[in-house]
C-alpha positions in Angstrom: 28.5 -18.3 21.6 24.9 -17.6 21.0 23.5 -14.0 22.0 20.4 -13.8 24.3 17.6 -11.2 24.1 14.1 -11.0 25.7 13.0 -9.8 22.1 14.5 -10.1 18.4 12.8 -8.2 15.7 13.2 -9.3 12.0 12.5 -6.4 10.0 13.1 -2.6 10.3 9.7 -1.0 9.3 7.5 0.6 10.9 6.0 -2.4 12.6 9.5 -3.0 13.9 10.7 -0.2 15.1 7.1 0.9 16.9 7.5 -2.6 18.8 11.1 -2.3 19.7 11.2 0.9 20.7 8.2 0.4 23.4 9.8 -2.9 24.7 13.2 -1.2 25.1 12.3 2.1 26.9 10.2 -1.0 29.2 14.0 -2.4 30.0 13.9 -5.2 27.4 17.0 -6.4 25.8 16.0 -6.2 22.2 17.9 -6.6 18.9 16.7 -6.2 15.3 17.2 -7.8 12.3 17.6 -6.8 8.2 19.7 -8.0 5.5 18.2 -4.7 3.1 18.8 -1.1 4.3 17.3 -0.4 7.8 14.1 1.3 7.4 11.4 -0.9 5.8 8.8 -0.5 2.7 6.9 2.7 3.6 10.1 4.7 3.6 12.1 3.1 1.6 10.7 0.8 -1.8 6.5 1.9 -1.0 4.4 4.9 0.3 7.0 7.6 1.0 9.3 7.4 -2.2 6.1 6.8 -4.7 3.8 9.7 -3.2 6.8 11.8 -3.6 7.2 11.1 -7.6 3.2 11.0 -7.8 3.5 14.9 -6.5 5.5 15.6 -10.0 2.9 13.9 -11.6 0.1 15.9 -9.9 1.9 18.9 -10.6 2.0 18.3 -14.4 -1.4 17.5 -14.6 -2.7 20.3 -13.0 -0.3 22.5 -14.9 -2.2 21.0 -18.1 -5.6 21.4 -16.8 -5.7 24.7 -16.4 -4.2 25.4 -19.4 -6.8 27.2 -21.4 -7.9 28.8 -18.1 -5.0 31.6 -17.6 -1.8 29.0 -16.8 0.4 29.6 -19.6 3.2 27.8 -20.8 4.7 23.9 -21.3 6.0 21.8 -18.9 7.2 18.6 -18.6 9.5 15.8 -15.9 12.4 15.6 -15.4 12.7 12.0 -14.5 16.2 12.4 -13.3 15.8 15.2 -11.0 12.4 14.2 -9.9 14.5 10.8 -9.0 16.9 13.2 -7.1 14.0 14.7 -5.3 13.0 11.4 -4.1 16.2 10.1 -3.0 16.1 12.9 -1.1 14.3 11.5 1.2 14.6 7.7 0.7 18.5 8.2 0.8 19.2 9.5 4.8 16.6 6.7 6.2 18.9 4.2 6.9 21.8 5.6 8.7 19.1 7.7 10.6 17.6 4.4 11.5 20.9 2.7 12.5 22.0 6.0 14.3 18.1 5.6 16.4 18.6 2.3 17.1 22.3 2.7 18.7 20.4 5.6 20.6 17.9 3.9 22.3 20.5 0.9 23.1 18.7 -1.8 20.6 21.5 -3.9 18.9 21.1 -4.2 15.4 22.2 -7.1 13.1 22.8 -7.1 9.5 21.9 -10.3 7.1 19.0 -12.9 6.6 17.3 -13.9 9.9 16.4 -18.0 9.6 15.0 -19.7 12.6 17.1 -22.9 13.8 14.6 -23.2 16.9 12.0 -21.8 18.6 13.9 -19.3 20.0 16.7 -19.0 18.0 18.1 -17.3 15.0 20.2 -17.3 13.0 22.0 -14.2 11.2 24.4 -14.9 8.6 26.3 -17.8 11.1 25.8 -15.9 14.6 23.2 -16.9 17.0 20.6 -15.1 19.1 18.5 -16.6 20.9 15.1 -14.7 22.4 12.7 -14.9 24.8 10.2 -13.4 22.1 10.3 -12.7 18.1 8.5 -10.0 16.3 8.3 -11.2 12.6 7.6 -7.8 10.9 9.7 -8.7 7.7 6.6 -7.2 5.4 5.7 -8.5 1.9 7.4 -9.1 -1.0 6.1 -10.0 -4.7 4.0 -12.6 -5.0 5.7 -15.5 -7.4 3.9 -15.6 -10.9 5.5 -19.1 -12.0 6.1 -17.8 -15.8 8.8 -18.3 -18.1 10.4 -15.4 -18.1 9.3 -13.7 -14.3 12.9 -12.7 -13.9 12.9 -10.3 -15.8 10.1 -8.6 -14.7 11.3 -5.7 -11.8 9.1 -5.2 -8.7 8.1 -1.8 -7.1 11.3 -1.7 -5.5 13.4 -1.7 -8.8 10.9 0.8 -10.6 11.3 3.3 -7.9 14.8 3.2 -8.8 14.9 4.0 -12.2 17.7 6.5 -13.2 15.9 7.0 -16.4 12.2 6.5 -17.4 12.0 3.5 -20.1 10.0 4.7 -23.4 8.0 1.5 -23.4 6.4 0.3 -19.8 4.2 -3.2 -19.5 2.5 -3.6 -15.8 1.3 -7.2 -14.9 -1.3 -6.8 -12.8 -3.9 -4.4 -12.3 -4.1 -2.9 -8.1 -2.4 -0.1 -6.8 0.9 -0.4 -7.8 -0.3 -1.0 -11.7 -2.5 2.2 -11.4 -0.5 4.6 -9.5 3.0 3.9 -11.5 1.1 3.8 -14.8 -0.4 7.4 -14.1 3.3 8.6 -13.3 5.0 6.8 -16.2 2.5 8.1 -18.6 2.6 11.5 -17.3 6.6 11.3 -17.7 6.1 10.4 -21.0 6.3 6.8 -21.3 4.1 4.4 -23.6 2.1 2.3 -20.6 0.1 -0.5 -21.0 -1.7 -2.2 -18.0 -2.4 -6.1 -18.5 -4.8 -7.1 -15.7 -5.8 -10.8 -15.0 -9.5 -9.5 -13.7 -12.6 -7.6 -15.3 -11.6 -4.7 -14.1 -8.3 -2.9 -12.7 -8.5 -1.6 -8.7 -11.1 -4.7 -7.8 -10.5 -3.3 -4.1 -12.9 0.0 -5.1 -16.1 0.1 -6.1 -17.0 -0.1 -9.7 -18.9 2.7 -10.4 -15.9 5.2 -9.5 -12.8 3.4 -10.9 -15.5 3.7 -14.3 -15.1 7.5 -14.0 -11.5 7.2 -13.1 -10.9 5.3 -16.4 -11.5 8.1 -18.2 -8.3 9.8 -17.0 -6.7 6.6 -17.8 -7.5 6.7 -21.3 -7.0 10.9 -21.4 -3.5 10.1 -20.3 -2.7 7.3 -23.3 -2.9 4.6 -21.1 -3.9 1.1 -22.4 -5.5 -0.9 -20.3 -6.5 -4.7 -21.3 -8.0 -6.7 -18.8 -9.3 -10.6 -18.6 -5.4 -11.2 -20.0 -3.4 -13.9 -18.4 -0.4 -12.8 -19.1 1.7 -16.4 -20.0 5.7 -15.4 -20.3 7.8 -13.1 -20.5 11.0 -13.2 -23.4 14.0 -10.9 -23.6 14.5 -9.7 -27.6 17.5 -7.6 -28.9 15.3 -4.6 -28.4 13.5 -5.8 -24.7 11.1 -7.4 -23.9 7.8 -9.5 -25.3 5.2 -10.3 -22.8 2.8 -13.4 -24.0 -0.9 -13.3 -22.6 -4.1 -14.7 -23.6 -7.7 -13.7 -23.0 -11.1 -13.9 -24.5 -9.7 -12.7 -28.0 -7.3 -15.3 -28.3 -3.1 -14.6 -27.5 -1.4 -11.1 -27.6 2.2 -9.9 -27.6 3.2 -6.7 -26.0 7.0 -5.4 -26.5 8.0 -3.4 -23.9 11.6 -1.9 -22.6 10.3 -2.6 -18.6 8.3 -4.8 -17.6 7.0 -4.3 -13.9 5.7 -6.5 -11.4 1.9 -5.3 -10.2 0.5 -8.7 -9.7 -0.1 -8.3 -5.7 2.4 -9.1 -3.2 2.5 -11.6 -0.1 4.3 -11.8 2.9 8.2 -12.4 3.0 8.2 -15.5 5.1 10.1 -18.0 2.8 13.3 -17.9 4.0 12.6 -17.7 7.5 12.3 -21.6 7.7 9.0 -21.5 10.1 9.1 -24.9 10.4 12.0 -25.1 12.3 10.5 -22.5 15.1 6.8 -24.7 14.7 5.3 -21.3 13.7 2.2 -22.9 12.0 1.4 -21.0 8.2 -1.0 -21.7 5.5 -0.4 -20.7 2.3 1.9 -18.5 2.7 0.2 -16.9 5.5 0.7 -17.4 9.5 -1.5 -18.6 11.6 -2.3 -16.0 14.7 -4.7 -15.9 17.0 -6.4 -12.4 18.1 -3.6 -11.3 20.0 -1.1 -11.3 16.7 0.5 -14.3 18.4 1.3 -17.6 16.3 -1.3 -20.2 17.4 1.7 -23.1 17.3 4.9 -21.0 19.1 3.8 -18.5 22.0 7.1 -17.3 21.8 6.4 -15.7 19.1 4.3 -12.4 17.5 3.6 -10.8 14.3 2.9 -7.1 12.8 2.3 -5.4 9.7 2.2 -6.8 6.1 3.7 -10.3 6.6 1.1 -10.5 9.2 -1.8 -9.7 6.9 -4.2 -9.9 9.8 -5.4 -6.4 8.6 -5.3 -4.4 5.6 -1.5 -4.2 4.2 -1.0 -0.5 5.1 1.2 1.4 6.9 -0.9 3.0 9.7 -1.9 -1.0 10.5 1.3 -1.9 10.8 1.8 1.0 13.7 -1.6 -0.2 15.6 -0.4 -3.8 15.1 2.8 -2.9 16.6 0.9 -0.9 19.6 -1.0 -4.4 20.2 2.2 -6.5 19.9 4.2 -4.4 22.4 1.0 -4.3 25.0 0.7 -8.2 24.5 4.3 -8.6 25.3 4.4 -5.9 28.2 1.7 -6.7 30.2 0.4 -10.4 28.9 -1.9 -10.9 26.1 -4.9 -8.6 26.4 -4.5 -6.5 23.2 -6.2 -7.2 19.9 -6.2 -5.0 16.7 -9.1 -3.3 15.9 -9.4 -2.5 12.2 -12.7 -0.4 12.0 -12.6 2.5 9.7 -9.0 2.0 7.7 -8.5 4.3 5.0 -7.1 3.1 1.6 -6.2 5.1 -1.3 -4.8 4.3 -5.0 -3.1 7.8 -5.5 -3.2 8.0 -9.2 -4.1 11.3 -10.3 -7.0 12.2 -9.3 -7.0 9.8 -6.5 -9.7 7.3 -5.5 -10.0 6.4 -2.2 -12.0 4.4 0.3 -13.2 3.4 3.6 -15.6 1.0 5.3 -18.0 -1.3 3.8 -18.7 -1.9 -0.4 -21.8 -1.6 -1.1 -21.4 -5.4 -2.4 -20.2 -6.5 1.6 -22.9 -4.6 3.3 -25.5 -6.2 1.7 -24.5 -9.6 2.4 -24.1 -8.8 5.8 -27.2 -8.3 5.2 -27.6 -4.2 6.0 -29.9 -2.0 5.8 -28.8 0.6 4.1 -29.4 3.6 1.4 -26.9 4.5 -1.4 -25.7 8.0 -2.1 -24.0 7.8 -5.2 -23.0 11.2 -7.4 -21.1 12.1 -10.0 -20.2 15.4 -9.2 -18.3 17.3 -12.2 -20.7 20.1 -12.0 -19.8 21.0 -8.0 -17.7 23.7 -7.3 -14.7 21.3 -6.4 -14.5 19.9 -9.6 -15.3 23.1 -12.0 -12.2 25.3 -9.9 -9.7 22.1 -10.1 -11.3 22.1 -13.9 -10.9 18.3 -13.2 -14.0 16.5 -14.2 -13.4 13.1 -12.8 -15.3 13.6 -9.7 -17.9 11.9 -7.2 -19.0 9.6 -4.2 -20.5 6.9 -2.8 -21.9 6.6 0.8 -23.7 4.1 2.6 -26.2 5.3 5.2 -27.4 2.6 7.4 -30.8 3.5 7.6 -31.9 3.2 11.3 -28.9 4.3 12.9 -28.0 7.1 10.5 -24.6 5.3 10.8 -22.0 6.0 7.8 -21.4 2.1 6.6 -18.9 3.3 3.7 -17.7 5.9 1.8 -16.0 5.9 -1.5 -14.0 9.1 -3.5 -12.7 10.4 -6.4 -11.6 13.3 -7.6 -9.8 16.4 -6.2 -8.6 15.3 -2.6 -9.9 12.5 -1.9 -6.9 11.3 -0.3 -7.2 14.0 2.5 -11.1 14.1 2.8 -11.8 10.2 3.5 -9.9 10.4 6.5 -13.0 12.6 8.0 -15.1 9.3 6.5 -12.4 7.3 8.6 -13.2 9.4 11.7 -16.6 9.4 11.0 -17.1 5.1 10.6 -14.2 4.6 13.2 -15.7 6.1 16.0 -19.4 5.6 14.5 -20.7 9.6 13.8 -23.9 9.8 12.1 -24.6 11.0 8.7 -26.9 14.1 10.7 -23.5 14.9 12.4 -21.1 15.2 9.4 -23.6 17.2 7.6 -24.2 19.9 10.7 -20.6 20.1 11.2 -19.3 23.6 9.4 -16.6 23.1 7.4 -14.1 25.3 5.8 -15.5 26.5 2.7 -14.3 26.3 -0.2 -12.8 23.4 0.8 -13.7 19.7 -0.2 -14.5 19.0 2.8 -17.1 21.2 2.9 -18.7 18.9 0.3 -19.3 16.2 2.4 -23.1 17.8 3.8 -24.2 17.1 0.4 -22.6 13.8 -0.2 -24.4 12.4 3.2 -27.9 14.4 2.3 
């Protein structure tokens, strides 16, 4: 006997439970669906566990730093009881998620949800059947097509290492190479970074991630990019990765490879096709309201959505759209001005709004604020050189088009850039507004000047 809700959810992130929560406390029968541990990416395999491990690495580098400045003494990780740490808070999500659920009356299902209509799943042999579907199932690695890819692990499986390999090959060159290369190397692992592009971090702009290579190479990591990296082979000892690139073909022997190559959204064994949820390589097709264009019946949120950056706080406002859209008719669409983003290696580089590359073909009119700033107070009492900013100033408006950090805090200060571009504060504005000082933030007068 098939089981009948007015919404199934398949996934347990944040996406998920945002949208199932609001539906149920609206009277909703509602049911959710994972076959991993309830809880999603963020929490579990993504932003929570990896800024937790990054704060060891922090710590040490800081630590270092200041060591001819008065901070005495060596120190070091202890991979396993900074893994400890972490699983501190990775390890309770899931019953606490199961144990919310059962709280606020939302039946939970475990297994792989596949569609056999367009309004039915099915779980492992049982069948629901919904009025509505919420696909929030996030992203998963993107397929390489090598010989060899099996043997590469993903974020997931890295974040899960009991002990720290000595040898650590990345394949691909975005957030997850740069942010788990600067805590493998820290931890005292040989890293090398092999990055299809010109340059690692594409996403930020060029003249910053320059700077930031510098603690890149201060840290022994080796970074090779414009390498296709070709197969990978297990040898008696590990692992050989094959690339090529403008040189000719390398080998790189390694104990762990890892997965960094960008990652897409987990749709593949949901069998669309038999819901008529319309998808194009490998993404679905939704109109503005985060409903599929080809089955009404049906809604999307968060990474597997991709209809806005692939971060957490977009999967919450997708989720606050979906849930209006389903409560009260489709009126709701996501509005993605002024979203943060931040690779936290150490120091961290962050950004928000426009590159200076997209605001001139919009065709802007704009002026450039660009700094390297090792010499400002932030930098010289963090004795942490890598440093600076880029803002773009529209020039009528006095608008703030982008802005673009590194260094000391940047992950905290360009949410005051968010605030700033979301809800369109003038450059005038951020630099007569009195800060605490000495605070980084209080830097920002001089960056907008």
């Amino acid at each position: 006997m098939a089981q009948h809700y007015r919404l199934v959810v398949i996934g347990t992130g944040t996406a998920a439970r945002v949208v199932a929560t609001r539906v149920r406390a609206a009277g909703w029968s509602v049911a959710v669906i994972d076959f991993r541990p309830f809880g999603g990416t963020c929490a579990l395999r993504g932003c929570d566990p990896k800024k937790v491990l990054i704060g060891g690495a922090s710590a040490i580098d800081h630590v270092r730093r200041m060591g001819d400045k008065g901070v005495a003494g060596n120190v070091g990780i202890d991979w396993p009881g900074l893994m400890a740490f972490k699983r501190g808070f990775t390890d309770p999500v899931p019953a606490q998620q199961e144990a919310y659920y059962a709280d606020e009356g939302i039946d939970v299902f475990r297994g792989k949800a596949r569609f056999t209509g367009p309004n039915a799943i099915d779980v492992d042999g049982e069948t629901l059947e919904a009025g509505h579907v919420l696909i929030a199932a996030g992203a998963e690695a993107h397929k390489l097509g090598i010989p060899g890819e099996e043997y590469l692990v993903t974020n997931e499986g890295f974040l899960e290492l009991d002990e720290l390999p000595a040898r650590i090959v990345l394949v691909g060159g975005g957030y997850i190479a740069a942010e788990f290369s600067h805590l493998a190397a820290r931890a005292g692992a040989e890293v090398t970074i092999l990055q299809h592009g010109e340059r690692i971090l594409a996403r930020f702009e060029p003249e910053l991630v320059g700077w930031l290579m510098e603690k890149f190479g201060e840290v022994g990591i080796k970074v090779h990019t414009g390498m296709t990296v070709e197969a990978v082979e297990k040898t008696a000892t590990g692992f050989r990765v094959g690339a090529s690139g403008a040189n000719g073909k390398a080998t790189f022997e390694a104990d762990l490879v890892v997965h960094a190559a960008g990652r897409t959204p987990a749709l593949e064994a949901l069998d669309l096709e038999a819901a008529g949820v319309a998808h194009d390589k490998g993404r679905l097709e939704l109109n503005a309201y985060l409903q599929s264009a080809s089955n009404p019946a049906v809604y999307a949120a968060g990474d597997c959505a991709q209809a806005g950056p692939p971060l957490t706080p977009v999967a919450g406002h997708d989720a606050k759209v979906v849930a209006a859209n389903l409560l009260q008719g489709n009126h709701a669409k996501p509005d993605y001005t002024g979203v943060p983003s931040v690779a936290f290696t150490v120091p961290p580089i962050a950004a928000v709004g426009l590159t200076e590359a997209e605001a001139r073909q919009q065709g802007l009119v704009f002026r450039v604020n660009c700094q390297r700033a090792s010499s400002w107070f932030t930098s010289k009492q963090a004795a942490e050189p890598v440093y600076g900013h880029k803002v773009l100033i529209e020039e009528d408006s006095g608008r703030v088009l982008g802005a673009h950090l590194v260094g000391p805090h940047a992950d905290e200060v360009i949410n005051l850039f968010a605030l700033a571009i979301r809800h369109g504060l003038t450059a005038s504005q951020l630099a007569t507004t009195m800060f605490a000082y000495p605070t980084t933030a209080s830097d920002i007068a001089y960056m907008v000047e």
